[in-house]
Every structure is written in C-alpha cells, then in structure tokens.
KOLDOTI-27333 format. One line per field, with one value per residue: x, y, z of N, C-alpha, C in turn; residue number from 1; residue in one letter. Coordinates in pm, whole numbers, plus 50000, padded with zeros to 5 digits. Layout:
% KOLDOTI-27333
n.u X; ...
n.v Y; ...
n.w Z; ...
ca.u X; ...
ca.v Y; ...
ca.w Z; ...
c.u X; ...
c.v Y; ...
c.w Z; ...
num NUM; ...
residu a; ...
% end
This chain:
% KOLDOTI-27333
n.u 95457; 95690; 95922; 96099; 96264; 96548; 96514; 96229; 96043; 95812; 95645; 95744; 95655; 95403; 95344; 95458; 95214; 95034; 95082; 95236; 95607; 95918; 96153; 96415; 96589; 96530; 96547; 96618; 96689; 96862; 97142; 97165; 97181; 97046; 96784; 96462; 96265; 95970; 95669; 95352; 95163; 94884; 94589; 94483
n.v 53314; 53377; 53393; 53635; 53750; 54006; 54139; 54154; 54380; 54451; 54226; 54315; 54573; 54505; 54270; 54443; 54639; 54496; 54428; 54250; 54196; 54314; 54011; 53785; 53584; 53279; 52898; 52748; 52975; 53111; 53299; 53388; 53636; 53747; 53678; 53774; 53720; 53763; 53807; 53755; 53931; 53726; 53783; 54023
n.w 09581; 09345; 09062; 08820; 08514; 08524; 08270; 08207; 08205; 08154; 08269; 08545; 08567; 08639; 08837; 09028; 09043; 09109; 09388; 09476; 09652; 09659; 09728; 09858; 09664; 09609; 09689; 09357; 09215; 09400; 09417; 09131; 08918; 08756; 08799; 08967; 09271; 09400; 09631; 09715; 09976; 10141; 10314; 10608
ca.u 95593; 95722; 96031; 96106; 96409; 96588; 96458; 96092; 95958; 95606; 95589; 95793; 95537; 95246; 95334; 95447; 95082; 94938; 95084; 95375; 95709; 96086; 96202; 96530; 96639; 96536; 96610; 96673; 96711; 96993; 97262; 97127; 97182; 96957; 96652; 96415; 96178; 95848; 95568; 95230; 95138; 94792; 94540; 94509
ca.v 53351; 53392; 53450; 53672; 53776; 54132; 54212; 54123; 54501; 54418; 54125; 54364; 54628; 54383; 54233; 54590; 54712; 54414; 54416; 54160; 54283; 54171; 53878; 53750; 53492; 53148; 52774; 52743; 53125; 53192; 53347; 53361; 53799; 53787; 53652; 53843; 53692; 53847; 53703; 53870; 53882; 53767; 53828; 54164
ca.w 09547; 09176; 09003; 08658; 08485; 08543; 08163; 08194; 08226; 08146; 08389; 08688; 08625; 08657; 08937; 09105; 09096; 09154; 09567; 09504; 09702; 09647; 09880; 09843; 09577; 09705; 09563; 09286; 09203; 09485; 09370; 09011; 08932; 08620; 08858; 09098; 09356; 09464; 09695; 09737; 10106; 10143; 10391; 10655
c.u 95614; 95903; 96009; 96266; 96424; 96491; 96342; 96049; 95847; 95622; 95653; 95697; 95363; 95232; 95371; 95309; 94994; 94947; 95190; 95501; 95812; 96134; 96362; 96526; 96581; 96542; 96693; 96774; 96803; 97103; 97251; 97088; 97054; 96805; 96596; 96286; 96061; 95773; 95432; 95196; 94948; 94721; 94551; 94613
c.v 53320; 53457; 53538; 53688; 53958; 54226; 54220; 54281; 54473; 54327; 54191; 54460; 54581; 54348; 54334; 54624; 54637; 54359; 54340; 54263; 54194; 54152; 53850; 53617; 53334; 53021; 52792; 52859; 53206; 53236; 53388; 53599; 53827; 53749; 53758; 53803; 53802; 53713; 53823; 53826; 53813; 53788; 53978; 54143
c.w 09399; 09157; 08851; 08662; 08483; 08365; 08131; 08225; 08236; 08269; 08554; 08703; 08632; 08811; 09106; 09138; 09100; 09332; 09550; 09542; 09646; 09750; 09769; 09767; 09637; 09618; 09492; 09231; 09274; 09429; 09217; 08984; 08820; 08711; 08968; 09178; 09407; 09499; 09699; 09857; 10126; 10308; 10477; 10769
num 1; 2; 3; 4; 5; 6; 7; 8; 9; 10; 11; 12; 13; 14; 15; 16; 17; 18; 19; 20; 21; 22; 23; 24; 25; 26; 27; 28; 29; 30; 31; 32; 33; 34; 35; 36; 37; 38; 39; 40; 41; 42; 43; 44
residu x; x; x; x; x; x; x; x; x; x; x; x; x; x; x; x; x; x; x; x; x; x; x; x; x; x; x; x; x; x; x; x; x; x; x; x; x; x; x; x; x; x; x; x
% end
C-alpha cells in the first residue's frame, strides 16, 4: 500500500502500469482530498 498526492502525474502513471489499484484513503490519509491510496495485490 502507498500514498501520493492528487498532482504527482509521473508517480500516478507509474504506479497505474505497474498493477497498483485505488483503495480508499486510510490512516493517516482519511479524509485528506489532496491524497490517493493504492495497494498492489500480490500473488494469483
């Protein structure tokens, strides 16, 4: 799991075509509009 900020382009399309999805805000990051959560699932 990872956070960035809404303006990070480079680091949203990085982690886009690298398999990470968006999860919902968590911790610290709840409620926080400028943040966006991704996790990469692993295994099959």
């Amino acid at each position: 799991m990872l956070e960035t900020g809404v303006q990070q382009a480079a680091a949203l399309a990085l982690y886009t075509r690298a398999g990470f999805r968006r999860i919902p805000n968590f911790g610290y990051y709840e409620g926080l509009e400028n943040s966006l959560c991704f996790e990469l699932p692993l295994g099959g």
